[in-house]
Backbone as XML, in Angstrom:
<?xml version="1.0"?>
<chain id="A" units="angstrom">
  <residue number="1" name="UNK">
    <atom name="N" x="110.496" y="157.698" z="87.322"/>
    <atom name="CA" x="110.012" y="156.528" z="86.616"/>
    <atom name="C" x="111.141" y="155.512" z="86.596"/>
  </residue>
  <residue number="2" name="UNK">
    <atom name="N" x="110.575" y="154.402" z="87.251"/>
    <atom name="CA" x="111.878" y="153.043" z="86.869"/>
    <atom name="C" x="112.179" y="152.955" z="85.733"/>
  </residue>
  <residue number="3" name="UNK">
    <atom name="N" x="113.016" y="151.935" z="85.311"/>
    <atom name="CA" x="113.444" y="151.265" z="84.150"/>
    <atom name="C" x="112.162" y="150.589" z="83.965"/>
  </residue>
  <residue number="4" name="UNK">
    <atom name="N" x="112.187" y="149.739" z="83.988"/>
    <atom name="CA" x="111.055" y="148.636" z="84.251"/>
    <atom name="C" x="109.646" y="149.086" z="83.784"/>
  </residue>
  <residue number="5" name="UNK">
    <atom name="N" x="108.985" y="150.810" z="84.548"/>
    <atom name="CA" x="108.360" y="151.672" z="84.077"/>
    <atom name="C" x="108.418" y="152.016" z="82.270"/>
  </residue>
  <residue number="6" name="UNK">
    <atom name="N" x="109.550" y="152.588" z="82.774"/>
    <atom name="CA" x="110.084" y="152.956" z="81.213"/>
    <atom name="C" x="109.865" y="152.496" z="80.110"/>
  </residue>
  <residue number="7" name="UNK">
    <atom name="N" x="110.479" y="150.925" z="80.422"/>
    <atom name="CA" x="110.402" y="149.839" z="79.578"/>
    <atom name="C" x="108.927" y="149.573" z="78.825"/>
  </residue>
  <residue number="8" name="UNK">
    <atom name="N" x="108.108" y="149.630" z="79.683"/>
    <atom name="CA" x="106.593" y="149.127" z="79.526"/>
    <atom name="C" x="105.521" y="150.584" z="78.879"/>
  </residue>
  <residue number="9" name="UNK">
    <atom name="N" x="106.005" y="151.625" z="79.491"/>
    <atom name="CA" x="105.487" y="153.200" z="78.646"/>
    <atom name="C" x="105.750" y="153.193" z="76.916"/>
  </residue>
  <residue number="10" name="UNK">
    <atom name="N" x="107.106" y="152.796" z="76.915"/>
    <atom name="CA" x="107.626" y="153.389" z="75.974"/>
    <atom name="C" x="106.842" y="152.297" z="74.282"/>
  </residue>
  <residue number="11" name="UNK">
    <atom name="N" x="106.668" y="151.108" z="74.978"/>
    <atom name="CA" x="105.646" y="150.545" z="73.533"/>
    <atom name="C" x="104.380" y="151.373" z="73.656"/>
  </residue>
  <residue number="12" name="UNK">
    <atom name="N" x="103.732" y="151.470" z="74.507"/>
    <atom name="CA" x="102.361" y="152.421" z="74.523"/>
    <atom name="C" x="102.410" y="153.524" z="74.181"/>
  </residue>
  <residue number="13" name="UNK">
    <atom name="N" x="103.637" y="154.202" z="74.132"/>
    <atom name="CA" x="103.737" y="155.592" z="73.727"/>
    <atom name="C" x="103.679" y="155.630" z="72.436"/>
  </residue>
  <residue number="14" name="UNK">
    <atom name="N" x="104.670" y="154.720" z="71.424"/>
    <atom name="CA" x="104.457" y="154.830" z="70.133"/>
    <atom name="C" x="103.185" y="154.431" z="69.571"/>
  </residue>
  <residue number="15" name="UNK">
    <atom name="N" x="102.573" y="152.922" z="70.192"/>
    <atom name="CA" x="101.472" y="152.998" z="69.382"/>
    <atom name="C" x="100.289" y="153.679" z="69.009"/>
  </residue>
  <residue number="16" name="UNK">
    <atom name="N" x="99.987" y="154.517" z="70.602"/>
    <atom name="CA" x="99.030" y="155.377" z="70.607"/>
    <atom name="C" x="100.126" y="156.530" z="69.849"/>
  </residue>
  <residue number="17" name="UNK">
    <atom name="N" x="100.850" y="156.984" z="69.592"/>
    <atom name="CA" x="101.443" y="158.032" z="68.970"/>
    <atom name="C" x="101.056" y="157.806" z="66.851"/>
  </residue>
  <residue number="18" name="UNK">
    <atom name="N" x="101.519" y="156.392" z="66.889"/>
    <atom name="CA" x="100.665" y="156.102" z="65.311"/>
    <atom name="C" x="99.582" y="156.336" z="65.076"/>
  </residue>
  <residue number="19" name="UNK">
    <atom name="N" x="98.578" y="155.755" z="66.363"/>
    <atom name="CA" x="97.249" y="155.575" z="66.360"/>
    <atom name="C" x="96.892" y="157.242" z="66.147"/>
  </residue>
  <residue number="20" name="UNK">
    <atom name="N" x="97.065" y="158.174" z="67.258"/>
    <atom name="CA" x="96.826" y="159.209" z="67.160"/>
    <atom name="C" x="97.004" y="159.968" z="65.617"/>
  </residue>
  <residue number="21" name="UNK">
    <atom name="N" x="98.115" y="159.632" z="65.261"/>
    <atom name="CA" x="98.822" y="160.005" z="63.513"/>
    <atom name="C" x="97.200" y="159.914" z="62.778"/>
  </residue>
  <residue number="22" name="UNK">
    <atom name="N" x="97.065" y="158.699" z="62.594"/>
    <atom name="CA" x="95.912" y="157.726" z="61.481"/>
    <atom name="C" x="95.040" y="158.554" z="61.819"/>
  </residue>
  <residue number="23" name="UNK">
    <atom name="N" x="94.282" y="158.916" z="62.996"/>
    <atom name="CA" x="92.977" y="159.473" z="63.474"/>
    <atom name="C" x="93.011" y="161.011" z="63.113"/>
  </residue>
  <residue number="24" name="UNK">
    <atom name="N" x="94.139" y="161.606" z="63.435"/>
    <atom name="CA" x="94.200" y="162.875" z="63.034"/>
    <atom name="C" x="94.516" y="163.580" z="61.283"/>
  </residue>
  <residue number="25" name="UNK">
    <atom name="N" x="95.006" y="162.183" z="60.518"/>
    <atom name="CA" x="94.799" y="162.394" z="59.222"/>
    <atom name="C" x="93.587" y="162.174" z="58.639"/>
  </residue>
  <residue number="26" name="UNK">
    <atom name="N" x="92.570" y="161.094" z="59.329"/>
    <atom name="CA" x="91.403" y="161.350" z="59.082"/>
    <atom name="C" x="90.605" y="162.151" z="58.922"/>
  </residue>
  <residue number="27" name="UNK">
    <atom name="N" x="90.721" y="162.609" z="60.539"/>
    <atom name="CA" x="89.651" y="163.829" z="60.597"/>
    <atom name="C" x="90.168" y="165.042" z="60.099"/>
  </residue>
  <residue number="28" name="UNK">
    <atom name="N" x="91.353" y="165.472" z="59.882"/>
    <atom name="CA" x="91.544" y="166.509" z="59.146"/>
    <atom name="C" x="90.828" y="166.319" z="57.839"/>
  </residue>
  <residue number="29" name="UNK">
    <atom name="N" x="90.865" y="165.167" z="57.106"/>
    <atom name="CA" x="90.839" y="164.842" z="55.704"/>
    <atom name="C" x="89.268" y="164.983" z="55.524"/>
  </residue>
  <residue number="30" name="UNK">
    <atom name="N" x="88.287" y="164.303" z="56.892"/>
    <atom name="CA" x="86.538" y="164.225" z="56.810"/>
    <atom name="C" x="86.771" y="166.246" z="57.023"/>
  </residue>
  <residue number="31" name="UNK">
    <atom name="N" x="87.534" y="167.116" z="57.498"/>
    <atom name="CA" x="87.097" y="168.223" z="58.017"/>
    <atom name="C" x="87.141" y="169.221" z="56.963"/>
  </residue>
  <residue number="32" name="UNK">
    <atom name="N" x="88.371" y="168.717" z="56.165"/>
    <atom name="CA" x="88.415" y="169.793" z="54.536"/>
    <atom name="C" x="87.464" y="169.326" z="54.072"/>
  </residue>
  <residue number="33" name="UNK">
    <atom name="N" x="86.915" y="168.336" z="53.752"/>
    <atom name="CA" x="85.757" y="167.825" z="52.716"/>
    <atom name="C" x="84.813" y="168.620" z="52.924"/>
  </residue>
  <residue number="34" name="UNK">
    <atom name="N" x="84.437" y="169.218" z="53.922"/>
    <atom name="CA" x="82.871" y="169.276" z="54.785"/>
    <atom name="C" x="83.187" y="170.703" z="54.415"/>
  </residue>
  <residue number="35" name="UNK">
    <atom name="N" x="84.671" y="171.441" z="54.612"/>
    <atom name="CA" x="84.466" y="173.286" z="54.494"/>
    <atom name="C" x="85.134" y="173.593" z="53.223"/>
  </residue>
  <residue number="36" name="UNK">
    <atom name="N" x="85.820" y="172.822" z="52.435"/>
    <atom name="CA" x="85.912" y="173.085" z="51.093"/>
    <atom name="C" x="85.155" y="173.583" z="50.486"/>
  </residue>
  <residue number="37" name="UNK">
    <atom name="N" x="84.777" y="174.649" z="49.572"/>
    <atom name="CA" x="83.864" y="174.405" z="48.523"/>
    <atom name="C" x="84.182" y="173.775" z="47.141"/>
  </residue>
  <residue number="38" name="UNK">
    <atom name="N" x="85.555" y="173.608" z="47.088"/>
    <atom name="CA" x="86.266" y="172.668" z="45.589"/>
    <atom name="C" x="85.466" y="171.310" z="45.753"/>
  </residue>
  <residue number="39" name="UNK">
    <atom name="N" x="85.505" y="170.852" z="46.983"/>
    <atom name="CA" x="84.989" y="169.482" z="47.254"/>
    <atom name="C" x="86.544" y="168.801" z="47.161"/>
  </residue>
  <residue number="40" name="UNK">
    <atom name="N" x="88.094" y="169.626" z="46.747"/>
    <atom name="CA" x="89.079" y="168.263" z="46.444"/>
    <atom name="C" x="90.401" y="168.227" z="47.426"/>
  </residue>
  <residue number="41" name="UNK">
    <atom name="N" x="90.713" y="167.432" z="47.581"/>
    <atom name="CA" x="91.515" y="167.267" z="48.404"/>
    <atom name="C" x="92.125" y="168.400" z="49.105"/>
  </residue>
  <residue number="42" name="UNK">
    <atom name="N" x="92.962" y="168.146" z="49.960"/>
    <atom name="CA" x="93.608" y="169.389" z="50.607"/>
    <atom name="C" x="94.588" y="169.851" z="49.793"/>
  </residue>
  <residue number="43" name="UNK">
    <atom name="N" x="94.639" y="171.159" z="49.748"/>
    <atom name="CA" x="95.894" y="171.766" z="48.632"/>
    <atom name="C" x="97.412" y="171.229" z="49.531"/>
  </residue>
  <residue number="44" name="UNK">
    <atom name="N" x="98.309" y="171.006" z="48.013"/>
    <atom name="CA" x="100.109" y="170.984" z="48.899"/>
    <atom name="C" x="100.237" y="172.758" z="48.278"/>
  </residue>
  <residue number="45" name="UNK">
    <atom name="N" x="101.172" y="173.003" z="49.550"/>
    <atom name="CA" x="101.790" y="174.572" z="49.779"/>
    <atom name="C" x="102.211" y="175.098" z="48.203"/>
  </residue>
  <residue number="46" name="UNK">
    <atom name="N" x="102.926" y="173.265" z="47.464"/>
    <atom name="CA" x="103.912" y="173.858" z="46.790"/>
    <atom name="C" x="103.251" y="174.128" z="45.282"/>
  </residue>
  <residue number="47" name="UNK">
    <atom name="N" x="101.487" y="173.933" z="45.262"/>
    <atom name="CA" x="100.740" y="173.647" z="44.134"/>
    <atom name="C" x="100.282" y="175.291" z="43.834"/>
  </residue>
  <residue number="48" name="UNK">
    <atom name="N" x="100.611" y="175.777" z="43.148"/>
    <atom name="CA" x="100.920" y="176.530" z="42.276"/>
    <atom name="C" x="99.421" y="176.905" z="41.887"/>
  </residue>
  <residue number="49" name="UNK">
    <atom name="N" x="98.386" y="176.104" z="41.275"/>
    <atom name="CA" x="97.425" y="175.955" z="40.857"/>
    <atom name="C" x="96.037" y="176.660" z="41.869"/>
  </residue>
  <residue number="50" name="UNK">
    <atom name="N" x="96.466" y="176.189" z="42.979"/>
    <atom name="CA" x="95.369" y="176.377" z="44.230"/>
    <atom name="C" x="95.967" y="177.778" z="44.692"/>
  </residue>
  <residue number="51" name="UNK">
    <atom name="N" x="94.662" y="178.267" z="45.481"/>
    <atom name="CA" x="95.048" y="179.900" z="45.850"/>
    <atom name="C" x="96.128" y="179.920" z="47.215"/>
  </residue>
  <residue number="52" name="UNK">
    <atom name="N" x="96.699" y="180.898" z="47.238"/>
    <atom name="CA" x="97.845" y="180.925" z="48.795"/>
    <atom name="C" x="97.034" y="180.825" z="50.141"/>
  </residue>
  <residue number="53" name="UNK">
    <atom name="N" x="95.591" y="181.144" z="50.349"/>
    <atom name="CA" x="94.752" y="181.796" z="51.135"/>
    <atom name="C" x="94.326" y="180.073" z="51.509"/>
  </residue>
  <residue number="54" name="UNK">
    <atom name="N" x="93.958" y="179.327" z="50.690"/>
    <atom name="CA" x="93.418" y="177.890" z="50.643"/>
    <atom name="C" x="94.649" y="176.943" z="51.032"/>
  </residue>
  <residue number="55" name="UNK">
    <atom name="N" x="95.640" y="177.156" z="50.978"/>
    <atom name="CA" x="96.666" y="176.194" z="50.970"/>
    <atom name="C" x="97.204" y="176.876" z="52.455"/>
  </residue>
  <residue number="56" name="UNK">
    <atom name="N" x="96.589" y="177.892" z="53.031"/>
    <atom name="CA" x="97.488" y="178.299" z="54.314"/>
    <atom name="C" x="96.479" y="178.008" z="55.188"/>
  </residue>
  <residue number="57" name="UNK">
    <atom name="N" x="94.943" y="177.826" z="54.799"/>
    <atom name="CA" x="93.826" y="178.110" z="55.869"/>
    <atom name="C" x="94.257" y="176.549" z="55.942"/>
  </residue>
  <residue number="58" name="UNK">
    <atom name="N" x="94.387" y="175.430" z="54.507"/>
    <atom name="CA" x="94.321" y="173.698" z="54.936"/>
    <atom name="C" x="95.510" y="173.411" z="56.016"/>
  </residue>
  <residue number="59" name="UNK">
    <atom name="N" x="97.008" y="174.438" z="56.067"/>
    <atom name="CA" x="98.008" y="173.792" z="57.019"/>
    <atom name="C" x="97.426" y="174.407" z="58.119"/>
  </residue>
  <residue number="60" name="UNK">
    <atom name="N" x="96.653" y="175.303" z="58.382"/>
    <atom name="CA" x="96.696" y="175.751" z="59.995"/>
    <atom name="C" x="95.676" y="174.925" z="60.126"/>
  </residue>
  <residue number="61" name="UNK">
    <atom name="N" x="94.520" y="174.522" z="60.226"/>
    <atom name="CA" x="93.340" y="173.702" z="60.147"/>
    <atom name="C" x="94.211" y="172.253" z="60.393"/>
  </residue>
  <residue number="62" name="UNK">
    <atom name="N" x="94.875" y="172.022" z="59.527"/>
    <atom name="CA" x="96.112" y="170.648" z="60.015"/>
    <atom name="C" x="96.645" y="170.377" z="60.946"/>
  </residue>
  <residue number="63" name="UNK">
    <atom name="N" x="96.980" y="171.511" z="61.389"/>
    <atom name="CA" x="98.195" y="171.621" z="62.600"/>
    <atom name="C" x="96.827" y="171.485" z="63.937"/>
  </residue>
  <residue number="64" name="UNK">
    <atom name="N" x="96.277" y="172.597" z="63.863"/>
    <atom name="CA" x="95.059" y="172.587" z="64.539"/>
    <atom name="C" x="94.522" y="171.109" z="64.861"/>
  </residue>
  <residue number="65" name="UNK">
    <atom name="N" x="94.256" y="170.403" z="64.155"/>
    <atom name="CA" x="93.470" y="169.182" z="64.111"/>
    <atom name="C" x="95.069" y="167.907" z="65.086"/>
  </residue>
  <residue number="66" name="UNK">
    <atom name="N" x="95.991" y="168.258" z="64.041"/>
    <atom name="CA" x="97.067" y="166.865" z="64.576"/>
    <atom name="C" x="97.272" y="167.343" z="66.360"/>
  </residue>
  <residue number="67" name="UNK">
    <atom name="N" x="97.817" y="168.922" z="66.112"/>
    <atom name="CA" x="97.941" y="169.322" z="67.943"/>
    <atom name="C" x="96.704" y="168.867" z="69.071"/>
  </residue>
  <residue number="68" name="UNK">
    <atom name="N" x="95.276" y="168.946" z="68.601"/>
    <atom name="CA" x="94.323" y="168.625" z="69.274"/>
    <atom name="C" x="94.110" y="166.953" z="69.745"/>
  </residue>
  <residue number="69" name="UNK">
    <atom name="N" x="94.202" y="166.573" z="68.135"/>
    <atom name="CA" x="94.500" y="164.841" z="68.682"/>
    <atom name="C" x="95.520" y="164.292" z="69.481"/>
  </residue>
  <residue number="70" name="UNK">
    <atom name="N" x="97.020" y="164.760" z="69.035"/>
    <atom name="CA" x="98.359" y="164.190" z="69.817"/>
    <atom name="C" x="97.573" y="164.916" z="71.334"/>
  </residue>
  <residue number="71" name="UNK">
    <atom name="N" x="97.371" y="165.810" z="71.605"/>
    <atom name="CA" x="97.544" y="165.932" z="73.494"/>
    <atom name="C" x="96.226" y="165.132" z="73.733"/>
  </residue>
  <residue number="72" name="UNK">
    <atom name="N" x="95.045" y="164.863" z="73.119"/>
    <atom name="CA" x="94.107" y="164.106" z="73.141"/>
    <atom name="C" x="94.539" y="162.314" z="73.686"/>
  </residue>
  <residue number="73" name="UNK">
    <atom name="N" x="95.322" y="162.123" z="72.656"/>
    <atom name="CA" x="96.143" y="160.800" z="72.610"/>
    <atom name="C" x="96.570" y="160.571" z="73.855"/>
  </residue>
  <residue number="74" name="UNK">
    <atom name="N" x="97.850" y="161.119" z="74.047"/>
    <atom name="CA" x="98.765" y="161.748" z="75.150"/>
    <atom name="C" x="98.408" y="161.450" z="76.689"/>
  </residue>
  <residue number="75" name="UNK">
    <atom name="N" x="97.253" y="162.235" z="76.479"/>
    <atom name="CA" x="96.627" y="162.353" z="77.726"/>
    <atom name="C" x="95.852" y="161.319" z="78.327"/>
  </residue>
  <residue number="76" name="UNK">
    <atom name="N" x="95.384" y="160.578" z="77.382"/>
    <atom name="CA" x="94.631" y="159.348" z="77.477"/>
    <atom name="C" x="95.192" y="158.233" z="78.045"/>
  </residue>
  <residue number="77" name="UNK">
    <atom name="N" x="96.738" y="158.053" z="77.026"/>
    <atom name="CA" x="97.509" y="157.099" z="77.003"/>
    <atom name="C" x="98.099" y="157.237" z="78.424"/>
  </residue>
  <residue number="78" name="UNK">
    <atom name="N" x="98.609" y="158.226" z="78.818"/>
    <atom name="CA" x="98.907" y="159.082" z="80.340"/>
    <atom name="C" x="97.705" y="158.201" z="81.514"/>
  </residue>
  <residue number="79" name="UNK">
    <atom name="N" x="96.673" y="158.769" z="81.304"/>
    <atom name="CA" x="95.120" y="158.349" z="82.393"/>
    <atom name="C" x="95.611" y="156.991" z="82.485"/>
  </residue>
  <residue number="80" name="UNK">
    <atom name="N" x="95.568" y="156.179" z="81.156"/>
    <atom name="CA" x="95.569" y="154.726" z="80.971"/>
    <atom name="C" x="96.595" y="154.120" z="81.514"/>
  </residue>
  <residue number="81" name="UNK">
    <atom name="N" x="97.723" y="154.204" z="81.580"/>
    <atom name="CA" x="98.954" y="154.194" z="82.530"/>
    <atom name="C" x="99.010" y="154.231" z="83.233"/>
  </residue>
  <residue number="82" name="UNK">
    <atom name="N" x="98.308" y="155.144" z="84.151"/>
    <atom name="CA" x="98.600" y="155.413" z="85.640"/>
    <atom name="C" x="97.280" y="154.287" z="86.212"/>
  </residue>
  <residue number="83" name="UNK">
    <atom name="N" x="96.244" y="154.317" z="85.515"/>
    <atom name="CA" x="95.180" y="153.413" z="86.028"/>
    <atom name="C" x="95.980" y="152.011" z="86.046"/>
  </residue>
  <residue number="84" name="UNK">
    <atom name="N" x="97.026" y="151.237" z="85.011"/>
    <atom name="CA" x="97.260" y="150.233" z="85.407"/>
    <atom name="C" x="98.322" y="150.029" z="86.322"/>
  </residue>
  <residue number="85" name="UNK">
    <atom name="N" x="99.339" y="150.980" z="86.005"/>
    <atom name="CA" x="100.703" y="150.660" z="86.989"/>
    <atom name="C" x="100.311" y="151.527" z="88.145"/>
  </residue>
  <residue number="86" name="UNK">
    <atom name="N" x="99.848" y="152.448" z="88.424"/>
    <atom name="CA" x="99.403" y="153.331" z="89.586"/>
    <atom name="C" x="100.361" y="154.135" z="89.635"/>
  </residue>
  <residue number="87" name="UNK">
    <atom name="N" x="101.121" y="154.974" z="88.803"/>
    <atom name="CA" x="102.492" y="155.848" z="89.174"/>
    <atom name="C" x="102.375" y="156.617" z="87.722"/>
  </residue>
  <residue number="88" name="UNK">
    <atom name="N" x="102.754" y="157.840" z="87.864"/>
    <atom name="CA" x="102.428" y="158.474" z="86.386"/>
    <atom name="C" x="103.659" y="158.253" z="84.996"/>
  </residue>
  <residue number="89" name="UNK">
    <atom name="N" x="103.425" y="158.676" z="84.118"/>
    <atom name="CA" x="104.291" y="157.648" z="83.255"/>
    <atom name="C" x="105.496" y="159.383" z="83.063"/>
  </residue>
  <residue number="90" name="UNK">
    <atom name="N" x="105.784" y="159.866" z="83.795"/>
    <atom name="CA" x="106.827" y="160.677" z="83.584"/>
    <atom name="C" x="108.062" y="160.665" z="84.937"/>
  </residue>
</chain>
């Protein structure tokens, strides 16, 4: 990859990298709602209150969801790149 390349990847990389962020806090957030039965937000690890079983199923379900979107993103942003400059962005 040129400089020049480089130069021009590297704004597209972050924004779709935010973009991807926003979308994947979403849908994690529409995906607990829907299999919750509390109906409330996603438990934090460090809440005491909520069961260990609920607060470990919401981070893997998290991770699950952000890993699926970022290579989703990624890959897109990748396709989209090569369709305009014609050379792959690595």
């Amino acid at each position: 990859m040129s400089a020049v390349s480089k130069a021009l990847y590297m704004p597209l990389s972050i924004a779709s990298s935010v973009a991807g962020g926003l979308i994947a806090g979403r849908l994690f957030t529409e995906i607990w709602q829907r299999i919750s039965p509390s109906d409330q937000e996603p438990p934090d690890p460090k809440d005491l209150d909520r069961s260990g079983r609920e607060a470990i199923t919401a981070a893997a379900l998290q991770g699950l969801v952000f890993g699926l979107v970022r290579a989703a993103v990624d890959r897109a942003s990748a396709h989209g790149y090569r369709a305009v400059t014609h050379e792959p962005p690595t």
